[in-house]
C-alpha positions as CSV (number, residue, x, y, z in Angstrom):
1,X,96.3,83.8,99.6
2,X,95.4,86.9,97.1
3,X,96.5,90.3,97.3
4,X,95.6,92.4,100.4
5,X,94.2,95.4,98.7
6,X,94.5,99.5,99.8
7,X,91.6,100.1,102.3
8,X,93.1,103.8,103.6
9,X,95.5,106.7,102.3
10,X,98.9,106.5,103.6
11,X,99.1,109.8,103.9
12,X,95.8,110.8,106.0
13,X,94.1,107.3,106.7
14,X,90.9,108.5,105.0
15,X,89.3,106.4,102.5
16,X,91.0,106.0,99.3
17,X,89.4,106.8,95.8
18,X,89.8,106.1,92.3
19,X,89.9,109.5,91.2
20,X,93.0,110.3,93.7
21,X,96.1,107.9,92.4
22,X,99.8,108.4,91.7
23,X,101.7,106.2,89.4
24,X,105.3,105.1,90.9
25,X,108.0,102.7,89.5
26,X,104.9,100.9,88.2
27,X,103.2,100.6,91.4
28,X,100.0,102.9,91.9
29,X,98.7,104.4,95.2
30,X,95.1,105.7,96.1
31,X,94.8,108.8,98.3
32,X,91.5,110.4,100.1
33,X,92.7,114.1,97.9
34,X,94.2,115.7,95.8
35,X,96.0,117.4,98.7
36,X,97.2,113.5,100.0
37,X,98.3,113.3,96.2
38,X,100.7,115.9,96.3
39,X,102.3,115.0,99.8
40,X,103.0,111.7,98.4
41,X,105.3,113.4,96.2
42,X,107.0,114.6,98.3
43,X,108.3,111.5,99.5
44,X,107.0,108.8,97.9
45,X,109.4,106.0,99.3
46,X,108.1,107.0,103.1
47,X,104.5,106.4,101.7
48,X,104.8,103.3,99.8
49,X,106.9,101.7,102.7
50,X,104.5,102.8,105.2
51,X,101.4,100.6,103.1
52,X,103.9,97.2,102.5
53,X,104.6,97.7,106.4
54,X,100.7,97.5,106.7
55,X,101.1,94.3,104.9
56,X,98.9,95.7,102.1
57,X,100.3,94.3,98.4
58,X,100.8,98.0,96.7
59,X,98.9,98.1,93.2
60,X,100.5,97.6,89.9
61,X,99.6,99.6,86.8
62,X,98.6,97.5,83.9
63,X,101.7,96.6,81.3
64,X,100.9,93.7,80.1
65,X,97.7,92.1,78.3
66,X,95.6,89.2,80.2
67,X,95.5,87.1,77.6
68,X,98.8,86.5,76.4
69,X,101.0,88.5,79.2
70,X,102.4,90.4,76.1
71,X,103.6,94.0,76.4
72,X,99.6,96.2,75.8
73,X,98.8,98.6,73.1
74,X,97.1,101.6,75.1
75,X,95.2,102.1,71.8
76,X,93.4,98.8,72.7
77,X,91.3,98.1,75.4
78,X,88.0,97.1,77.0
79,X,85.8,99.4,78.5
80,X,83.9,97.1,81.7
81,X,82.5,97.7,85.0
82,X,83.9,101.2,84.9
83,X,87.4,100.1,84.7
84,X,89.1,100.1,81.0
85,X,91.3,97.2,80.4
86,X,94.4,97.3,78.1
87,X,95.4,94.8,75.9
88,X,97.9,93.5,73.2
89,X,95.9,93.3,69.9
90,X,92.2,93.5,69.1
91,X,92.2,89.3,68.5
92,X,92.4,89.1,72.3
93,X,89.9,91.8,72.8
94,X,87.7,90.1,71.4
95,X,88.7,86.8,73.3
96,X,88.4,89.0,77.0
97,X,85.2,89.7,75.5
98,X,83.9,86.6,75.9
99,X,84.9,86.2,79.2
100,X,85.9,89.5,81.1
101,X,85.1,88.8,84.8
102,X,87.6,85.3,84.3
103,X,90.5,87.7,82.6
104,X,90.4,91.1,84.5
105,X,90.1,88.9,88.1
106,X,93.2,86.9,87.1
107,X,95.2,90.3,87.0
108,X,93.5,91.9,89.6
109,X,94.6,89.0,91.7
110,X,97.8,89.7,91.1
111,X,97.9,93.3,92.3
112,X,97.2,94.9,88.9
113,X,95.2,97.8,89.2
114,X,93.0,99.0,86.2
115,X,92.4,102.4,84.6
116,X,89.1,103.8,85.2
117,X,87.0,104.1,82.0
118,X,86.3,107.4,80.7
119,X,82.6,107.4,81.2
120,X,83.6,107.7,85.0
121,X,85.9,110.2,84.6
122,X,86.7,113.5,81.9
123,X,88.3,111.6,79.0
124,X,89.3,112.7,75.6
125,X,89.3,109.7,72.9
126,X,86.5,110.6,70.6
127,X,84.6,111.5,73.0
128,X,84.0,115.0,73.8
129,X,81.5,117.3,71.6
130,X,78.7,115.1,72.3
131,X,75.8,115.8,74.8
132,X,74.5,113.0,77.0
């Protein structure tokens, strides 16, 4: 059976969003707000304890590459779907290239939750200084 993935904020019970997260002892946790955001930090054991009593499998940040389950490189990835997904070296970049959906479900499936890509969100990177 897979993971059993965040469907409301611990702290309110609205819907979560990607834009809302905290990062904790490598797990990650969506909130409704910002305001739900900084509550968690208040007491972030209370909050993670109350989703694994829900039964839901808390997400994972990414730390290691789908290909070979190496440590990743933040400076490469793979920009998909909206999420951006790290890897190891730009060899299996271009081998998650071939087949993303196969790769990035594998972790997912595991509990990993993905980085959005920048285009969803304000990024740096190379980026700014040009108009769309």
């Amino acid at each position: 059976e897979g993971p059993k993935f965040q469907t409301t904020c611990p702290v309110k019970g609205g819907n979560p969003r990607r834009d809302f997260f905290a990062d904790q002892d490598g797990l990650r946790v969506y909130f409704c707000s910002a305001t739900c955001s900084q509550d968690f930090g208040k007491d972030t054991g209370k909050y993670i304890g109350k989703l694994k009593e829900q039964g839901v499998t808390v997400a994972k940040v990414q730390t290691t590459c789908p290909i070979t389950g190496n440590a990743i490189k933040k400076s490469t990835y793979v920009d998909i779907a909206g999420l951006r997904i790290y890897l190891c070296s730009t060899g299996c970049a271009d081998v998650f290239k071939k087949n993303p959906r196969k790769h990035a479900e594998k972790q997912m499936m595991e509990g990993v939750a993905f980085d959005s890509s920048p285009h969803d969100a304000h990024s740096a990177g190379g980026h700014e200084g040009h108009n769309h």
